[in-house]
N, C-alpha and C positions, 0 to 999 in steps of 0.2 A: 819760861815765858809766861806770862798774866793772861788768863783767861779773852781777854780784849784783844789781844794783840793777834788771834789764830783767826782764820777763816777768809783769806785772802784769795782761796784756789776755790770757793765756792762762789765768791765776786765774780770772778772771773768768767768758770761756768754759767753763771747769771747773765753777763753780758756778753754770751753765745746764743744764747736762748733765747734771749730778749731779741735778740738778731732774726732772728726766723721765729718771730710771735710767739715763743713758750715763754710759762714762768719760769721764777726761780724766788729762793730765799732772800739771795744774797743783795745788796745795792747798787751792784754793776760793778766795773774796774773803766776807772774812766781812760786809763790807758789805751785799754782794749777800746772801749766805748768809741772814742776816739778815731783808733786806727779803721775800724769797721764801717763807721759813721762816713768817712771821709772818700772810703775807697770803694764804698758799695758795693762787693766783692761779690760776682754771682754763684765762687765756690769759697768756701773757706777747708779749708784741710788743719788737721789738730793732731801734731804726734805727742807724746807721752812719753818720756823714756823712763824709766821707773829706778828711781835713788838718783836721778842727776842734781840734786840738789846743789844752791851756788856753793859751801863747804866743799863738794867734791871737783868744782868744775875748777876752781880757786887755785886748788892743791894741782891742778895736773894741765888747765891748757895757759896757753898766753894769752896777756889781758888783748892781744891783736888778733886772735883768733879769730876764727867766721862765729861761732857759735856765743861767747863773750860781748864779742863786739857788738853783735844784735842783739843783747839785752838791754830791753826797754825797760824793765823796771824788776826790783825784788820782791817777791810777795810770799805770805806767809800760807801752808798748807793749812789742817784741820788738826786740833788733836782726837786721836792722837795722832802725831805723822807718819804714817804706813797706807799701805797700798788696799787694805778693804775699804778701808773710811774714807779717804783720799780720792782716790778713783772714782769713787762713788757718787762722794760731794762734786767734784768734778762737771759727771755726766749729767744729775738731777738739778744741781744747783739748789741743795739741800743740805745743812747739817749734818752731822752722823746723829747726834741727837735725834734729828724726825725721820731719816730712815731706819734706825738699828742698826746699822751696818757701823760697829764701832773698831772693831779687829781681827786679826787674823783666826781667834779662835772663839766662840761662843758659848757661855754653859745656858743649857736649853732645858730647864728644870723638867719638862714633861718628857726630853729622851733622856736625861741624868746622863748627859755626856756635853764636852766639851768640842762644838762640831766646827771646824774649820771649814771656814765660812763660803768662800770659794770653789770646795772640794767637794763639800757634803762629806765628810766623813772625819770618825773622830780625830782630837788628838790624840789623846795618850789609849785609843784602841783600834781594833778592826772592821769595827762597824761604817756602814755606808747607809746615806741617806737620801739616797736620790737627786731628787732636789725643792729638800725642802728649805732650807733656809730663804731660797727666793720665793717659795709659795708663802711660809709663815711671813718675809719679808721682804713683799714685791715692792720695786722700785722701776722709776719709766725713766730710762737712758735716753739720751736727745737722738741716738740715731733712733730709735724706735719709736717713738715719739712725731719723727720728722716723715719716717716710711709711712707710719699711719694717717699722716696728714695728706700724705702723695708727697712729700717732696724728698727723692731719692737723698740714702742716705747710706756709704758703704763703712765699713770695718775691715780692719787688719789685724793681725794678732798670732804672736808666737805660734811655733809648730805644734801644741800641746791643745791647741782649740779646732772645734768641731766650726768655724765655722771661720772661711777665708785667712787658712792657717799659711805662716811663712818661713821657709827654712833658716832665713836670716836675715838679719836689719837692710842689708842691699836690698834684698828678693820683698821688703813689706815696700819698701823708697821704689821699687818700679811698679809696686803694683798700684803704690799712691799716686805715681805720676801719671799711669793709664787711666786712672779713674778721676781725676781732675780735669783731663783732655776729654771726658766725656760731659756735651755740653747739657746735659741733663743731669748731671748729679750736683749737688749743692753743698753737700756738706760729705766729709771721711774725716776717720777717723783712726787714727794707729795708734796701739801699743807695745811697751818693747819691753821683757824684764831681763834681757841678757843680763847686764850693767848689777843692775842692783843682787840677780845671784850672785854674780862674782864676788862682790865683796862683802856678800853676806861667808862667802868662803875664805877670801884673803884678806880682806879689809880694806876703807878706801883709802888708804895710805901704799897701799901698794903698788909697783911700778906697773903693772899688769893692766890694773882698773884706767892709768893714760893712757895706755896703749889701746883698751878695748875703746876709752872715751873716744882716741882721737879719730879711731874709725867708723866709730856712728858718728862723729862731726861730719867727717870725710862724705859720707852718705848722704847727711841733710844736707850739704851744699849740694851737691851733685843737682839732689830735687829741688834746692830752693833755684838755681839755676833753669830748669826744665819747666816751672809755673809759667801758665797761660799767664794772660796779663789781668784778666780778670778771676783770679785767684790767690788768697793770701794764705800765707805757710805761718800756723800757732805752733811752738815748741816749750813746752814745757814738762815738769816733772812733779811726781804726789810727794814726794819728799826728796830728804835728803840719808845721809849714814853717817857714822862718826866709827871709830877703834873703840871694841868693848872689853872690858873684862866682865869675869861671872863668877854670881855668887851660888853656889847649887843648896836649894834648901832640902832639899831631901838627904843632907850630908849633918845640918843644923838641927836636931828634935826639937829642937828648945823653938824654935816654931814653925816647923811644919806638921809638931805631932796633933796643933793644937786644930788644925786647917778639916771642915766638913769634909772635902774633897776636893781636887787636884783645882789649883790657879787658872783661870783664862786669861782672854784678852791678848795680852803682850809680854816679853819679857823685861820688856820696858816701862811699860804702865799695866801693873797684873793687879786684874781681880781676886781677893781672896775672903772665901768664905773659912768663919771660925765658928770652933764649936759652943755652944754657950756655954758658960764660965769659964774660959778658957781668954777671954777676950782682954782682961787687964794684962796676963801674964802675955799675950801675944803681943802686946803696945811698946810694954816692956821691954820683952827683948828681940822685937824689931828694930825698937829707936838702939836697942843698946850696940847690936849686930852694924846696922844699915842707916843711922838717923844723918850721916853725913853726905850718903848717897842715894837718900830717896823721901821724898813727902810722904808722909803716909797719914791720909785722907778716910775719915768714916765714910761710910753708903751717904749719909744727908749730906755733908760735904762732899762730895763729890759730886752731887747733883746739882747741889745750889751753887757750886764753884763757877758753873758756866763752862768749863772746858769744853764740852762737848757741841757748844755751839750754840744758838737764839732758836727761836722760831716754838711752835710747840710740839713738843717731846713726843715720839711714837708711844701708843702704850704698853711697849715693851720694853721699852729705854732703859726702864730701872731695874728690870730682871737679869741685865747683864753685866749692874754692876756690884758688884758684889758687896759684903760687909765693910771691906775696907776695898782703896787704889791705893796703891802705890807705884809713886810715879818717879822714874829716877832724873836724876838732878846732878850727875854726872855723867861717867862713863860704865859704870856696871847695869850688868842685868842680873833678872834674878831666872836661874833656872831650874827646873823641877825634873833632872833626872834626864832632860836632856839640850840640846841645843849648846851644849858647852863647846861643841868644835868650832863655832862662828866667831869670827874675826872680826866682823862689823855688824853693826845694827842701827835701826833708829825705833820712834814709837813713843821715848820718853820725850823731858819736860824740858829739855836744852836745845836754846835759838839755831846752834850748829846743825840739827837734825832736820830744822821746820822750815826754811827759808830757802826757796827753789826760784827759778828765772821763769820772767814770761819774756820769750824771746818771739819776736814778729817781722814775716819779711814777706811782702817789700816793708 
């Protein structure tokens, strides 16, 4: 996809925020604009299910489905399309560009580690960081944002969160419904990442990922069912997956030996630092290894390419992208020793991976 085409799901977060007086980057989603505008909604509720992208949803329910059939429109996520940037841009209504929040992993030149972002802690070691990435790289989420304003705002979120954790996609659907029927809260919000581990395990071509679909559909109806009348149900997803193959460069000297240190980012769109003089021969034999399944972008191209999104650039932006990106353009990833057990991914540069539902109801 062309730089132009990404940043759909930060529109969208725009015309949430604009809804309840905050900024955003984005120009609105006149869809949503629209639906909001008309219904004056004194809750709005926002689930997220994470990789339902329309690619997966395609492959496994019917076009009659409850979850199908209420899509209002197709819109494109962020590059790259994964869940730190995604998510992210989502809640600010921000670029990943002007938060730094670009992927799943980070090289942070002052801890000389690659810290996954979400976690605080390395990738490729044992170190733990607290939480610095959100101190180096605070960002104001609209439910927080909304609480500070006084106007109630709650959250839901897998069992692995410290803060209104739920055993499963039924148990976050009842909690979303009690807290809608509270006529003081205005806005919630859910996230779900059962879905997208799955087929980070089996892939989304497998008969498993319908089965797990059809049952968080089975769930959003339930709740879409149980909304007060003044309350609208937003559904949508930070991306989508596709079936990947992998290329492990830690297997390749001919260019990993040439690399300063381990690749971030993605295995889909990886940053890699090279060593100097080593940089013709690494061009080489990238294009010679990978030139049919991946772009491969200097540091100034990649900056000035716009992937990353408008607006102006954190100034951190460019410490995370490395000498070169490379961005794939099919279906392989490149892995560095490990992740080669996954079945699916997304993150790279194909429309199949970027292109999620805004589903709204009523």
């Amino acid at each position: 996809m062309k730089a132009e085409e990404y940043g759909g799901i930060v529109d969208a977060g725009t015309s949430l925020r604009r809804y309840y007086g905050l900024d955003g980057s984005g120009k609105g989603d006149p869809v949503i604009d629209q639906w909001l505008n008309e219904n004056q909604f004194r809750c709005v509720a926002a689930v997220l299910v994470d990789g339902m992208g329309i690619s997966v949803m395609r492959k496994h329910l019917p076009q009659d489905s409850f979850l199908t059939a209420n899509i209002k429109e197709e819109i494109s996520t962020v590059f790259p399309p994964t869940t730190a940037a995604a998510t992210t841009a989502f809640l600010t209504g921000k670029y990943p560009c002007e938060t730094g929040w670009l992927g799943w992993n980070q090289y942070f030149a002052e801890k000389h580690d690659q810290i996954i972002m979400f976690y605080n802690k390395g990738q490729y070691t044992s170190r733990t960081y607290g939480n610095y990435t959100y101190e180096v790289l605070p960002v104001h989420m609209i439910y927080d944002e909304l609480n500070a304003k006084g106007i109630q705002a709650e959250t839901f979120w897998p069992s692995w969160s410290r803060v209104n954790p739920c055993k499963d996609f039924r148990s976050m659907c009842e909690k979303i419904n009690a807290a809608v029927h509270d006529e003081n809260c205005r806005f919630v919000y859910g996230y779900w990442d059962e879905l997208d581990n799955y087929m980070h395990d089996f892939g989304p071509s497998d008969s498993g990922t319908g089965v797990l679909l059809e049952e968080i559909q089975s769930e959003i109806e339930k709740l879409s069912d149980r909304l007060p009348e003044d309350t609208g149900l937003l559904v949508l997803a930070d991306h989508s997956q596709i079936d990947v193959r992998h290329f492990d460069m830690l297997k390749n000297r001919s260019v990993a030996h040439t690399f300063v240190h381990c690749p971030s980012l993605e295995a889909r769109a990886c940053s890699i630092w090279v060593r100097e003089g080593y940089r013709e021969s690494f061009e080489e034999n990238f294009h010679k290894l990978l030139g049919d399944s991946f772009v491969l972008m200097t540091h100034q191209e990649a900056v000035e390419s716009g992937l990353f999104g408008k607006g102006k650039p954190h100034a951190r932006f460019e410490d995370f992208i490395g000498d070169y990106l490379a961005v794939a353009v099919s279906d392989v990833q490149l892995d560095y020793g490990r992740n080669a057990e996954m079945k699916g991914n997304h993150a790279g540069g194909c429309r199949e991976e970027a292109i999620v539902p805004v589903i709204l109801v009523p």
